[in-house]
Backbone bond lengths (Angstrom), bond angles and torsions (degrees), N, CA, C in turn:
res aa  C-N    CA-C-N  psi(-1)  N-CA   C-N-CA  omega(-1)  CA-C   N-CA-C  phi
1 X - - - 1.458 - - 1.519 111.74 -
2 X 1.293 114.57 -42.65 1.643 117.32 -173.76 1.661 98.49 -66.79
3 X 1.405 112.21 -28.06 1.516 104.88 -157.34 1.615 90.83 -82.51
4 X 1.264 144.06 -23.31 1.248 139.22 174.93 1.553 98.94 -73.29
5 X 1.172 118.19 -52.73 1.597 111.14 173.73 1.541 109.85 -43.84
6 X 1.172 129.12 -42.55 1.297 124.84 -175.11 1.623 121.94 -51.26
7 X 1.626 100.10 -52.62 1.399 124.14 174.40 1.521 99.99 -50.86
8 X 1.475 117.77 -48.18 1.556 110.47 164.15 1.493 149.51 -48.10
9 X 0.688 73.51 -38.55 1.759 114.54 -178.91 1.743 102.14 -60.43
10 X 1.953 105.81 -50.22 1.412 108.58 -174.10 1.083 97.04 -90.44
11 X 1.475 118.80 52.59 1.776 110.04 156.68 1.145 110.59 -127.78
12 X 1.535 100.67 -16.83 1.477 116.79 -175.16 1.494 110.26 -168.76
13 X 1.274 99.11 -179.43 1.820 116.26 178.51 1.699 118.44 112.99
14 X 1.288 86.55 140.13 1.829 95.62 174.35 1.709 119.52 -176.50
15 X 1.052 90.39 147.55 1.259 114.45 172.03 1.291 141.34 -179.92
16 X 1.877 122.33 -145.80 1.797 90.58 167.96 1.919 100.31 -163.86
17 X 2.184 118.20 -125.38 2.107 100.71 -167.75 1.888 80.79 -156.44
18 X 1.612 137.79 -173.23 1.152 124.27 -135.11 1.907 120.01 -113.97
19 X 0.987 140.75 -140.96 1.701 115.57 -169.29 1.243 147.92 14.61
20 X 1.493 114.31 87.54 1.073 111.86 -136.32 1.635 125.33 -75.91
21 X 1.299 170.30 144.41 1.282 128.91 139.58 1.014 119.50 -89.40
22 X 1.111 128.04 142.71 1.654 147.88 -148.76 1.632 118.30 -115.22
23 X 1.080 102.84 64.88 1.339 107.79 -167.90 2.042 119.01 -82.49
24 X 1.313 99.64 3.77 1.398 110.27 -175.08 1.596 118.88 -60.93
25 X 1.270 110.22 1.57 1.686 126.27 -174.27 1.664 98.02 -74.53
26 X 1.182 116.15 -21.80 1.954 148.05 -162.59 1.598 80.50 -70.66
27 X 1.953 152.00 -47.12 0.343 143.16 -113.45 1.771 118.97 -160.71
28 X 0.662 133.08 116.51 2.080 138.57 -159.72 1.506 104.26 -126.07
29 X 1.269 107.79 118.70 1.531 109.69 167.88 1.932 113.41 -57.17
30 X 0.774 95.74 135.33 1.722 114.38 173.88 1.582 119.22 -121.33
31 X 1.406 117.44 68.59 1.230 97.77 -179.31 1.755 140.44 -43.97
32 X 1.450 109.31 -11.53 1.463 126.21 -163.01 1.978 84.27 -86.63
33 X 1.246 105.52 -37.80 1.889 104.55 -170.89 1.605 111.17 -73.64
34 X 1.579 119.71 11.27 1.079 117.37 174.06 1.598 117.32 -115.63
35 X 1.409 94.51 108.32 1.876 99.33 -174.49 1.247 116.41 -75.57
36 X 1.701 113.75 67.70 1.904 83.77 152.50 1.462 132.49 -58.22
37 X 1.283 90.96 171.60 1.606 133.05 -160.14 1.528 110.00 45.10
38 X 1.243 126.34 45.51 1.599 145.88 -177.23 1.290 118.95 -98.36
39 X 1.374 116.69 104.29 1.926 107.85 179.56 2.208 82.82 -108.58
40 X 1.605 83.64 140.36 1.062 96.75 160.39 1.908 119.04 -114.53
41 X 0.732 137.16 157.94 1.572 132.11 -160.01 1.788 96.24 -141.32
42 X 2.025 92.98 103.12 1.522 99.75 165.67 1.316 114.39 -90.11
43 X 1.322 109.91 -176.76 1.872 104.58 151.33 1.519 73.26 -139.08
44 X 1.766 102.54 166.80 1.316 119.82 -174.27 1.606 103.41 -139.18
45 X 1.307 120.49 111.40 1.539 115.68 -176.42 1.444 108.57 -121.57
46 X 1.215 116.45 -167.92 1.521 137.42 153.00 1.480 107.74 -43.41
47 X 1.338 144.24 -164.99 1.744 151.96 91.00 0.804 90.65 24.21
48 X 1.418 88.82 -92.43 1.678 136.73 -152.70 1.471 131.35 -28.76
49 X 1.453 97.31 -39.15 1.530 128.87 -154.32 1.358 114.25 91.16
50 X 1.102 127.96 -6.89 1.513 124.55 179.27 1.532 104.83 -76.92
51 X 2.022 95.02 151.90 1.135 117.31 166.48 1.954 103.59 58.09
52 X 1.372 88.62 65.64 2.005 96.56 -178.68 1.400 99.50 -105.55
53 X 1.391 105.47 152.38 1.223 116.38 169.19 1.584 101.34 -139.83
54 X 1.405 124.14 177.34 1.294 127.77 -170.29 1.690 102.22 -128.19
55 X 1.193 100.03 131.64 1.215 106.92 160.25 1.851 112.21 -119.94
56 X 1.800 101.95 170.88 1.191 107.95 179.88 1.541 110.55 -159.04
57 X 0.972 105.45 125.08 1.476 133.81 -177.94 1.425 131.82 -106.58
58 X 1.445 103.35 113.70 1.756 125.06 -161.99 1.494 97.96 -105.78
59 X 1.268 118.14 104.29 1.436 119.66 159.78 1.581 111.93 -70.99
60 X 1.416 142.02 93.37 1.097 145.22 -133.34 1.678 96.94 -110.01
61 X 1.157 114.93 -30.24 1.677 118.91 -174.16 1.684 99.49 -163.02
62 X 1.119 104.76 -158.72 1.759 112.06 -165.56 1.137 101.79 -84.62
63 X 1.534 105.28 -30.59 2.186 106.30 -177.71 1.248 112.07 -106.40
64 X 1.782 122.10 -19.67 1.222 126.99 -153.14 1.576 91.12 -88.36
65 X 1.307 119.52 149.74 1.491 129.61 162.83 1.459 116.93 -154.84
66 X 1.190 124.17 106.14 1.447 136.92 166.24 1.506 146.41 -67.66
67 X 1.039 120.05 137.92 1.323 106.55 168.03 1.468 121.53 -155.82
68 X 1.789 108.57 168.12 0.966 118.60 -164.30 1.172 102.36 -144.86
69 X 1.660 109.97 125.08 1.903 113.43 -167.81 1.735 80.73 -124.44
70 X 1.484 110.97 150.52 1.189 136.68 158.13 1.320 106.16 -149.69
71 X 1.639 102.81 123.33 1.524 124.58 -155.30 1.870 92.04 -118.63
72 X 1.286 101.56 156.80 1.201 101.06 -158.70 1.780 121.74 -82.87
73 X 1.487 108.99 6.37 1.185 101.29 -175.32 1.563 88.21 -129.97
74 X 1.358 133.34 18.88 1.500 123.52 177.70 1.190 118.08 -110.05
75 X 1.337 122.44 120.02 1.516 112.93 166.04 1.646 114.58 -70.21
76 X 1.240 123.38 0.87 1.223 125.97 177.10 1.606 123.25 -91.95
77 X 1.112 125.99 93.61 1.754 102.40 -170.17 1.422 123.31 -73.54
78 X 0.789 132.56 167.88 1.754 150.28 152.98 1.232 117.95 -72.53
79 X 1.576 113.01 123.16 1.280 107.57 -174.27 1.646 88.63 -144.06
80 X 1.146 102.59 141.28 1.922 111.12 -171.06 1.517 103.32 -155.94
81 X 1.488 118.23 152.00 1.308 120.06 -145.07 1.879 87.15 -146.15
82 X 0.532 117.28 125.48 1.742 132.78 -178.51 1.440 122.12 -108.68
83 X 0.970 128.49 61.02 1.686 116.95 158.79 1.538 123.13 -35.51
84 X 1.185 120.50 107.43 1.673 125.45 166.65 1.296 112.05 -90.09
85 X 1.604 95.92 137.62 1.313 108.08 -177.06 1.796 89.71 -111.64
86 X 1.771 108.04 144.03 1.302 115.33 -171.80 1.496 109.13 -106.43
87 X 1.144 110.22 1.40 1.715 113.44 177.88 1.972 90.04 -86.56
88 X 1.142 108.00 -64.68 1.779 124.36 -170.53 1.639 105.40 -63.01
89 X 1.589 123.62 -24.32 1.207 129.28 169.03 2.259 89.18 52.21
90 X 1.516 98.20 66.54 1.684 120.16 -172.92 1.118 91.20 -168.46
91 X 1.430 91.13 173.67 1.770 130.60 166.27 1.938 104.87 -73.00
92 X 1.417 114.08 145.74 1.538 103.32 179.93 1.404 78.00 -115.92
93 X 1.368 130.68 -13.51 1.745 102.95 -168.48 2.154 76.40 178.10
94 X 1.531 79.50 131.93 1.685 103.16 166.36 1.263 108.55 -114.43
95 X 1.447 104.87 160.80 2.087 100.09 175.34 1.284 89.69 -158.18
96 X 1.484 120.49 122.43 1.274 129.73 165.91 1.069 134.60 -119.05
97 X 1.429 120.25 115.06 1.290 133.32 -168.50 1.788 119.15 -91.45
98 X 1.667 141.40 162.73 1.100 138.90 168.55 1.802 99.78 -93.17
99 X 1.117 104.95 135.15 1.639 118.89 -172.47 1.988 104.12 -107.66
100 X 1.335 112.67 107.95 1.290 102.50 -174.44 1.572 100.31 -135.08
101 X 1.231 135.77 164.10 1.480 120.11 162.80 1.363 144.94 -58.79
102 X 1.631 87.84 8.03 1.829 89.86 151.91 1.279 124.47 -109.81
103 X 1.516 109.12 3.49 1.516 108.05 170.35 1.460 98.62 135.25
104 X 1.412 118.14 -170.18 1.365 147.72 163.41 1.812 115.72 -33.93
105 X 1.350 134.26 139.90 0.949 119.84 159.03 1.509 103.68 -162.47
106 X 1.938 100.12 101.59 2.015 101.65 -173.96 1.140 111.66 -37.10
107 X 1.260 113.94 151.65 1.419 125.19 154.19 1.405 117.85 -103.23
108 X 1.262 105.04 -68.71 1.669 116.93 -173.08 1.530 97.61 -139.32
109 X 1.561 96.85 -175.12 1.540 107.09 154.33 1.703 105.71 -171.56
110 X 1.146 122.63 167.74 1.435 128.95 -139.79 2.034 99.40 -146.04
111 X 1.148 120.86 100.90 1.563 119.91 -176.43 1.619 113.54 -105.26
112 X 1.393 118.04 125.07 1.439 108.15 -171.70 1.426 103.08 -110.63
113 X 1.055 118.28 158.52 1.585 124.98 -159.59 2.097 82.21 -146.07
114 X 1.635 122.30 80.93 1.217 113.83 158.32 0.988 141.15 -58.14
115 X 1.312 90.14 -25.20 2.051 96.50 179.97 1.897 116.90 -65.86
116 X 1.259 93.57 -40.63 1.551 131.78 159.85 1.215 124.13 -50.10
117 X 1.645 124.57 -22.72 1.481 139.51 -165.24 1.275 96.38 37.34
118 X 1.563 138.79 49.53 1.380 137.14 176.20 1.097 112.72 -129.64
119 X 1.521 126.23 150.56 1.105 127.31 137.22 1.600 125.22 -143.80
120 X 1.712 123.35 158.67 1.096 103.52 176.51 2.198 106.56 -124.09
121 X 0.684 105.38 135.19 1.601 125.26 133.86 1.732 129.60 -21.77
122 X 1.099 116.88 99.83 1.691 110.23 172.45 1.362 115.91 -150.38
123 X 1.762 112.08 112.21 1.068 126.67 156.53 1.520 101.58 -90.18
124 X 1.545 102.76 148.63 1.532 105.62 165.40 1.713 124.38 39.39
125 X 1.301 110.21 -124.00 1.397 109.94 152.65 1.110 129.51 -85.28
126 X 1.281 135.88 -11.82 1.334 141.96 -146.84 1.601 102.43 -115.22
127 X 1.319 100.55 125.58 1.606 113.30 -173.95 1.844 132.52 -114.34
128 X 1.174 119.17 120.99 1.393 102.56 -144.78 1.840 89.90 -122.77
129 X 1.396 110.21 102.80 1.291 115.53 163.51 1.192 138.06 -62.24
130 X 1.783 125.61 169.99 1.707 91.12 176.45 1.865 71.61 179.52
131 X 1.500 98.89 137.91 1.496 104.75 178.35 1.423 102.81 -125.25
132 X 1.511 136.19 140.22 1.209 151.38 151.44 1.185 148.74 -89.51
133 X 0.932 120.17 160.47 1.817 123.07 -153.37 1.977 100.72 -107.84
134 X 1.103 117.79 -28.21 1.497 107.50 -167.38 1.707 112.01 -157.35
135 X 1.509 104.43 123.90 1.566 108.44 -178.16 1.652 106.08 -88.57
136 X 1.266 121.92 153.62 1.834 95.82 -0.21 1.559 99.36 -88.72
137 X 1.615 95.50 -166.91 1.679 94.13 173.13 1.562 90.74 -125.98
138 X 1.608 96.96 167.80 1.579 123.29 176.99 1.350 108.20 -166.44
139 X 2.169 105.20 133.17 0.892 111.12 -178.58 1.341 110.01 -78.13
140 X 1.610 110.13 144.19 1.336 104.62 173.14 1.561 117.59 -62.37
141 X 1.608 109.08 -48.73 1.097 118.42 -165.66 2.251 110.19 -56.79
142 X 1.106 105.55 -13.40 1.220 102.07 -172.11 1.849 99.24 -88.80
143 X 1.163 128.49 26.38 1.254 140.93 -167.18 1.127 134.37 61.29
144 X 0.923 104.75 9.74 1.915 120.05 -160.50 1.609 124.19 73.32
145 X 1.120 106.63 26.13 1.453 139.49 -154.21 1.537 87.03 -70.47
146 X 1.377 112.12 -74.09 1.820 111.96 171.11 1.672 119.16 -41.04
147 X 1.182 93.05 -50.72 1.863 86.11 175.63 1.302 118.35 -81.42
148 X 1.163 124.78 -27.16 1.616 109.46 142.65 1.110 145.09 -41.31
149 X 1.848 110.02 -23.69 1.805 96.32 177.94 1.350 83.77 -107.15
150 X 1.845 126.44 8.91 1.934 99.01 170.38 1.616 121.32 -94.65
151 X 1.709 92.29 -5.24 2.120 103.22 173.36 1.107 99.73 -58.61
152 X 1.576 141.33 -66.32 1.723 100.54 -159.81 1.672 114.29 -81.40
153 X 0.966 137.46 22.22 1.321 148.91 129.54 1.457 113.07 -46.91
154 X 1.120 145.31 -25.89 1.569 125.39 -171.48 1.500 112.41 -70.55
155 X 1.257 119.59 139.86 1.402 120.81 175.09 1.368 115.07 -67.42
156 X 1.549 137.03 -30.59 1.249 152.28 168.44 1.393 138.54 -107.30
157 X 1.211 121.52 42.53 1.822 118.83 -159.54 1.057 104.01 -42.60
158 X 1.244 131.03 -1.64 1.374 116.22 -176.36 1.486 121.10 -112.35
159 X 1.175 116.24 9.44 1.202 142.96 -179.69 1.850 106.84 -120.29
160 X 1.931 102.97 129.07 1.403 121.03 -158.44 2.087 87.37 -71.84
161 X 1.325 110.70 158.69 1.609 135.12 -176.39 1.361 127.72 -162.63
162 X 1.221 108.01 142.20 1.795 129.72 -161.41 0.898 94.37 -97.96
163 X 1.362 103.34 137.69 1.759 112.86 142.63 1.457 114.55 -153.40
164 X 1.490 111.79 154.16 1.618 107.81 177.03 1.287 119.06 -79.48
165 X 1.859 107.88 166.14 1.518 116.05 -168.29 1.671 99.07 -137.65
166 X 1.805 94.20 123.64 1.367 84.58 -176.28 1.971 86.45 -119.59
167 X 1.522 112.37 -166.23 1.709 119.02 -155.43 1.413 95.84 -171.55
168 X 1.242 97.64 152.48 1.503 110.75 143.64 1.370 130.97 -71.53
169 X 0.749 127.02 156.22 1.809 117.27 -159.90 2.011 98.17 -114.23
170 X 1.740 96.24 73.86 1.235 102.19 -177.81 1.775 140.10 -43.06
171 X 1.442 85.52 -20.82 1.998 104.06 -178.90 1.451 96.60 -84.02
172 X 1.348 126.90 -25.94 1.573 99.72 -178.90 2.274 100.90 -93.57
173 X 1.200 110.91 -26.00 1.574 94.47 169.27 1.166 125.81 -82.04
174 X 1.662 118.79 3.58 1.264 112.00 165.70 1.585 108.99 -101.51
175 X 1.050 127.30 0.15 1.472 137.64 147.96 1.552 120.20 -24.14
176 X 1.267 102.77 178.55 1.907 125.20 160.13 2.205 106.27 -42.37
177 X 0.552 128.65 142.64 1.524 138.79 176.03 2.206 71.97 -78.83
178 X 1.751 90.31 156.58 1.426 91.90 162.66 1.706 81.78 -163.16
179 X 1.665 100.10 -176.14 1.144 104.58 -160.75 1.920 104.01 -87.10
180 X 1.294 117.19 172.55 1.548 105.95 177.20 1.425 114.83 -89.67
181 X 1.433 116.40 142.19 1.447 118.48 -157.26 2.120 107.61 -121.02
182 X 0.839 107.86 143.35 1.805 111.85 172.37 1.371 104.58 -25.05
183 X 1.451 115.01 -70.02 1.325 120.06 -177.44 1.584 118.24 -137.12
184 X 1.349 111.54 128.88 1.903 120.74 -161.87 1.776 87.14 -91.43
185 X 1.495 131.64 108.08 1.094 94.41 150.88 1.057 172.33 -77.20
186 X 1.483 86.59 -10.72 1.308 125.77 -163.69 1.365 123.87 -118.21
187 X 1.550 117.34 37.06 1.448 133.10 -157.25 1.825 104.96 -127.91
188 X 1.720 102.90 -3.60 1.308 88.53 164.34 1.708 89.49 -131.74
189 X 1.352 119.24 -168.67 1.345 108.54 -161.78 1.887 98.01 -173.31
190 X 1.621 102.25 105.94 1.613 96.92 159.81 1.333 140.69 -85.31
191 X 1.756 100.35 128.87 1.753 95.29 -133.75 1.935 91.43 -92.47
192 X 1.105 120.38 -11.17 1.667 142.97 172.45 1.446 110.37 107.20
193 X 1.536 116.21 -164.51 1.206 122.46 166.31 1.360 135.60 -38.90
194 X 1.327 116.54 124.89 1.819 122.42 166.98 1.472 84.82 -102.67
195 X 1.364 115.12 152.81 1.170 157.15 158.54 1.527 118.74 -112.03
196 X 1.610 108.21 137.69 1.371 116.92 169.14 1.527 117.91 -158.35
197 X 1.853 80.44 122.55 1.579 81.53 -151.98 1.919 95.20 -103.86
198 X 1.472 97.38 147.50 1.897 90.51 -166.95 1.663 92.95 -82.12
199 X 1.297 113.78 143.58 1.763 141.13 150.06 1.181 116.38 -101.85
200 X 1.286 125.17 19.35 1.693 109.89 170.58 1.293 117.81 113.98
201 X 1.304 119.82 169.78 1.558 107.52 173.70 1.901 98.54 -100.67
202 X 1.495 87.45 163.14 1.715 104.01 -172.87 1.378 98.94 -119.72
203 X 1.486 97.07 176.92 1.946 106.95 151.42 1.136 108.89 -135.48
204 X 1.829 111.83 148.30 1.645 116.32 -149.97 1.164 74.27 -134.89
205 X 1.127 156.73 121.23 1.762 136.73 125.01 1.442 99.53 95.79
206 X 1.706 120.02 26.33 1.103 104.27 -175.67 1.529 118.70 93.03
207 X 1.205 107.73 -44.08 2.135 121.26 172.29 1.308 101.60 -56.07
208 X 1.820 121.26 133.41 1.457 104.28 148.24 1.649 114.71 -87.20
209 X 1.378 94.05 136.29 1.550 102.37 -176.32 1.510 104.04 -110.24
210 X 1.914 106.26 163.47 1.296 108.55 164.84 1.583 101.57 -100.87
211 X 1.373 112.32 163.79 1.343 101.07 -158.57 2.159 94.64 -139.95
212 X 1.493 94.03 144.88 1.501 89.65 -161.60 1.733 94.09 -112.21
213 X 1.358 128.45 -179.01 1.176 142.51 122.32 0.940 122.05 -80.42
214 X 1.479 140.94 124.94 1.316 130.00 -166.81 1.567 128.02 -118.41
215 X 0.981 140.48 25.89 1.825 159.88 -176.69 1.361 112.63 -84.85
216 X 1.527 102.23 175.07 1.742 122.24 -165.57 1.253 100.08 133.22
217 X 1.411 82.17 170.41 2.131 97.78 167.91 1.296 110.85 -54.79
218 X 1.297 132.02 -55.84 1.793 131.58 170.46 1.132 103.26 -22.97
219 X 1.185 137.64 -63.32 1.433 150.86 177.89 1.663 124.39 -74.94
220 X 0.848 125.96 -0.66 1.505 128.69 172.87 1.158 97.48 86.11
221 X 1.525 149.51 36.63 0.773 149.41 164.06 1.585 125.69 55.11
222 X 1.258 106.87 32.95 1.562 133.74 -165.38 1.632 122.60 -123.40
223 X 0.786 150.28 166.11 1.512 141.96 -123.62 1.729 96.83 -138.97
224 X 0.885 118.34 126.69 1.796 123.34 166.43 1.838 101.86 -155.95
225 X 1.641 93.83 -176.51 1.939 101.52 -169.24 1.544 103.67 -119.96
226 X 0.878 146.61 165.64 1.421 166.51 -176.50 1.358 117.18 -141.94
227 X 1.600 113.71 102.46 1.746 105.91 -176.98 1.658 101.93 -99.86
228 X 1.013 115.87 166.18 1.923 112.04 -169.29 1.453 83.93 -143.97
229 X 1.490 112.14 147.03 1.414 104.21 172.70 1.346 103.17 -106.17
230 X 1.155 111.03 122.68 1.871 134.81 -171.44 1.832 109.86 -47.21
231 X 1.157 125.56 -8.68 1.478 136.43 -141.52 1.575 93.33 -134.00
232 X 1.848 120.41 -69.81 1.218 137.89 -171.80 1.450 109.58 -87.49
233 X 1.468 115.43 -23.69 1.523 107.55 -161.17 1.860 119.43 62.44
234 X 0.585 102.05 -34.13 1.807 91.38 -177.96 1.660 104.73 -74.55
235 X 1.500 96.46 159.58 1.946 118.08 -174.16 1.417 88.89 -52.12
236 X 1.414 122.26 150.29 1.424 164.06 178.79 1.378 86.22 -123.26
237 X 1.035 105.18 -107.25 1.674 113.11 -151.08 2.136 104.03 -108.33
238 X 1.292 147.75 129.67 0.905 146.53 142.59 1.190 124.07 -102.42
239 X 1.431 121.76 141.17 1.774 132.46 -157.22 1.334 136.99 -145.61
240 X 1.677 126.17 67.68 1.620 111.03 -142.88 1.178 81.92 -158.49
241 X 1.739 114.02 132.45 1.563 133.81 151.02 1.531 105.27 -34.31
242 X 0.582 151.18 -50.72 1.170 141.79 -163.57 1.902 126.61 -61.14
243 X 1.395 138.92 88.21 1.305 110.92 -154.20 1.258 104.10 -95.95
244 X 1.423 115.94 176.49 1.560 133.76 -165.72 1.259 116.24 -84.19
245 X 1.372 120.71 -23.47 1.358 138.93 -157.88 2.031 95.67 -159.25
246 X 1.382 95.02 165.84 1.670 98.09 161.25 0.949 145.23 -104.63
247 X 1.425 100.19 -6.05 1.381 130.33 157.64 2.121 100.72 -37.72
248 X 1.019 104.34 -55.00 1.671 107.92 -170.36 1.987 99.65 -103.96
249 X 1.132 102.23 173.17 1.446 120.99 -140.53 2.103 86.29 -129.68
250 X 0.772 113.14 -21.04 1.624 131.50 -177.75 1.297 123.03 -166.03
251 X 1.461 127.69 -154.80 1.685 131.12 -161.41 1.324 108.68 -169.48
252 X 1.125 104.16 102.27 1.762 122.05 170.94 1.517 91.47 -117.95
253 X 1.277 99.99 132.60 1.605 115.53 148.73 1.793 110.36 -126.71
254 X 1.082 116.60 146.27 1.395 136.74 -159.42 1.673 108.52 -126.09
255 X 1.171 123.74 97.79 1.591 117.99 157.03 1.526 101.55 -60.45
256 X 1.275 110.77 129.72 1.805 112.29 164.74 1.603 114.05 -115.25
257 X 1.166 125.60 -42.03 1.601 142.78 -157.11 1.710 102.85 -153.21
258 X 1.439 96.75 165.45 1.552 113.82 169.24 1.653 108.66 -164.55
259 X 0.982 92.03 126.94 1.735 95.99 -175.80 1.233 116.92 -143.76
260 X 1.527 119.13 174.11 1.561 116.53 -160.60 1.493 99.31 -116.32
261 X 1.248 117.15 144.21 2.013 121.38 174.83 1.639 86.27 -153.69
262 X 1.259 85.83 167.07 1.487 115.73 170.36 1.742 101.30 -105.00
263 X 1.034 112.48 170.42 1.615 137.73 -176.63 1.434 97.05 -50.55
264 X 1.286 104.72 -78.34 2.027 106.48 168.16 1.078 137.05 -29.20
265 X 1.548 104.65 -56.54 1.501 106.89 162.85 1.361 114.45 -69.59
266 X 1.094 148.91 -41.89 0.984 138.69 163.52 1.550 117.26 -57.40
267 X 0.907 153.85 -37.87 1.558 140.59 154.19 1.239 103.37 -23.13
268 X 1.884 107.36 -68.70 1.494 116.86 -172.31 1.422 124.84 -47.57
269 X 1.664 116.54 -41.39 1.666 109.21 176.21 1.419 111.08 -87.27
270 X 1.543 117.93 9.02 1.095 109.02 -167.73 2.108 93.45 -80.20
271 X 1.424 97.60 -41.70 1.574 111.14 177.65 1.576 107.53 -58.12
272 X 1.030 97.82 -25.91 1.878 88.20 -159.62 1.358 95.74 -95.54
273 X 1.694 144.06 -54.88 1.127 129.27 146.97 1.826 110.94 -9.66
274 X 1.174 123.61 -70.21 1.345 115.82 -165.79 1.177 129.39 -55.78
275 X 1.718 114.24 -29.12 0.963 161.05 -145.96 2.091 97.82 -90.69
276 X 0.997 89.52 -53.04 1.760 119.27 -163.54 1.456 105.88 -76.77
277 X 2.032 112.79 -35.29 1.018 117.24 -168.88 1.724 97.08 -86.41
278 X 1.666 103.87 -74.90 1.292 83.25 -177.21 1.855 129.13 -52.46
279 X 1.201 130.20 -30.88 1.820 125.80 146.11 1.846 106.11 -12.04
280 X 1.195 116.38 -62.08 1.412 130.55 -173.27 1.142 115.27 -65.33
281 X 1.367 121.97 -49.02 1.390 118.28 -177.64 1.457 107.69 -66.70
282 X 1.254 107.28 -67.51 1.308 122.07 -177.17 2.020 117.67 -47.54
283 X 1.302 102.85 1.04 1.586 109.92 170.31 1.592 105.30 -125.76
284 X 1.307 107.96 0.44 1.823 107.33 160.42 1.563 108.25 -99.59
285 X 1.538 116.04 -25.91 1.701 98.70 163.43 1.408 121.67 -104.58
């Protein structure tokens, strides 16, 4: 049971443990820096390029933010829904559902209480707490998906910024299967501070980007780059040993496209993407 929770878990989840540092001052709501009706289209690989999958992201309203992961060996997609909170410049509550061609099917969902440095976790009955040390926070495992729609929000791109990193706590779901319990405590896990310190602006693909160092305890204390696009604010390019899930071996995220839909259309490619992927798989095995 936990090991299916796990598979859950890498579609979503976040949170963080207690005193906070509060680094959200790093950061000013801009209503003009929030693109509705905007899908942006990542792929997310290895280094390497291996083992990519695509995601896509619908800024649906000022708080609403969507997504859609299709991973390369699932006919099932990922579909996760993000409430942003603009005081916490975070997620106030994720809910992730399995996306198949018959529709919707919950999985979990994840409620953050910042003021609280809390959050909890809930599949089914089973409830998985998790307290944090520093705002805002962002799960890694949700791709950085939240701190992506809070970059063009910073008051200074040019000035280095914190934020916390919370996880699934992969060594206990790759464990013994055990039975499901009231409350897991120990099934999400605050992993501490990421740091990102600015080096300048770059060019990625032609984009001028701002460009980060990206390490800390959040990160395993290991070294990767962060490109920001200087103009749009959202990830260009992300780059760090460290992976999100275990499924991957490292962490590339890839800006490829950005395009405009309405709510409708977006329902609609959200199906037909799914539609297209599993078609594909299912004619490569």
């Amino acid at each position: 049971m936990l090991r299916c929770l796990a598979l859950l878990l890498a579609a979503l989840l976040s949170a963080g443990s207690a005193t906070a540092q509060d680094t959200t001052s790093a950061f000013v709501y801009q209503p003009d820096r929030v693109p509705e009706g905007t899908v942006y289209h990542y792929t997310k690989s290895n280094l390497d390029g291996t083992h990519a999958a695509d995601l896509y992201v619908y800024v649906a309203s000022p708080t609403d933010l969507e997504v859609l992961k299709l991973e390369p060996q699932s006919t099932t997609a990922a579909y996760v829904r993000a409430d942003m909170d603009w005081t916490a410049f975070a997620a106030a509550r994720l809910d992730a559902w399995h996306l198949t061609e018959n529709g919707l099917t919950p999985q979990l969902y994840l409620d953050f209480d910042h003021a609280a440095q809390e959050a909890t976790a809930y599949m089914g009955p089973m409830a998985m707490p998790v307290s944090f040390e520093a705002l805002p926070v962002h799960l890694y495992n949700f791709d950085l998906m939240s701190l992506n729609a809070a970059l063009p929000h910073l008051q200074t791109p040019e000035d280095d910024f914190t934020i916390g990193i919370v996880d699934p706590n992969w060594e206990l779901f790759a464990g013994p299967l055990v039975e499901p319990q009231p409350v897991l405590d120990d099934g999400l896990l605050y992993k501490g501070k990421a740091h990102f310190a600015y080096q300048g602006q770059d060019i990625y693909r032609g984009i001028v980007c701002h460009k980060y160092r990206a390490d800390g305890p959040g990160l395993d204390d290991r070294e990767g780059m962060l490109w920001v696009s200087a103009e749009e604010g959202h990830i260009v390019l992300f780059e760090h040993p460290t992976p999100d899930n275990p499924a991957w071996n490292s962490f590339k995220l890839e800006w490829k496209e950005t395009r405009s839909m309405t709510g409708g259309a977006w329902r609609g490619f959200m199906m037909q993407m799914q539609r297209q992927h599993a078609a594909a798989l299912e004619e490569h095995h």
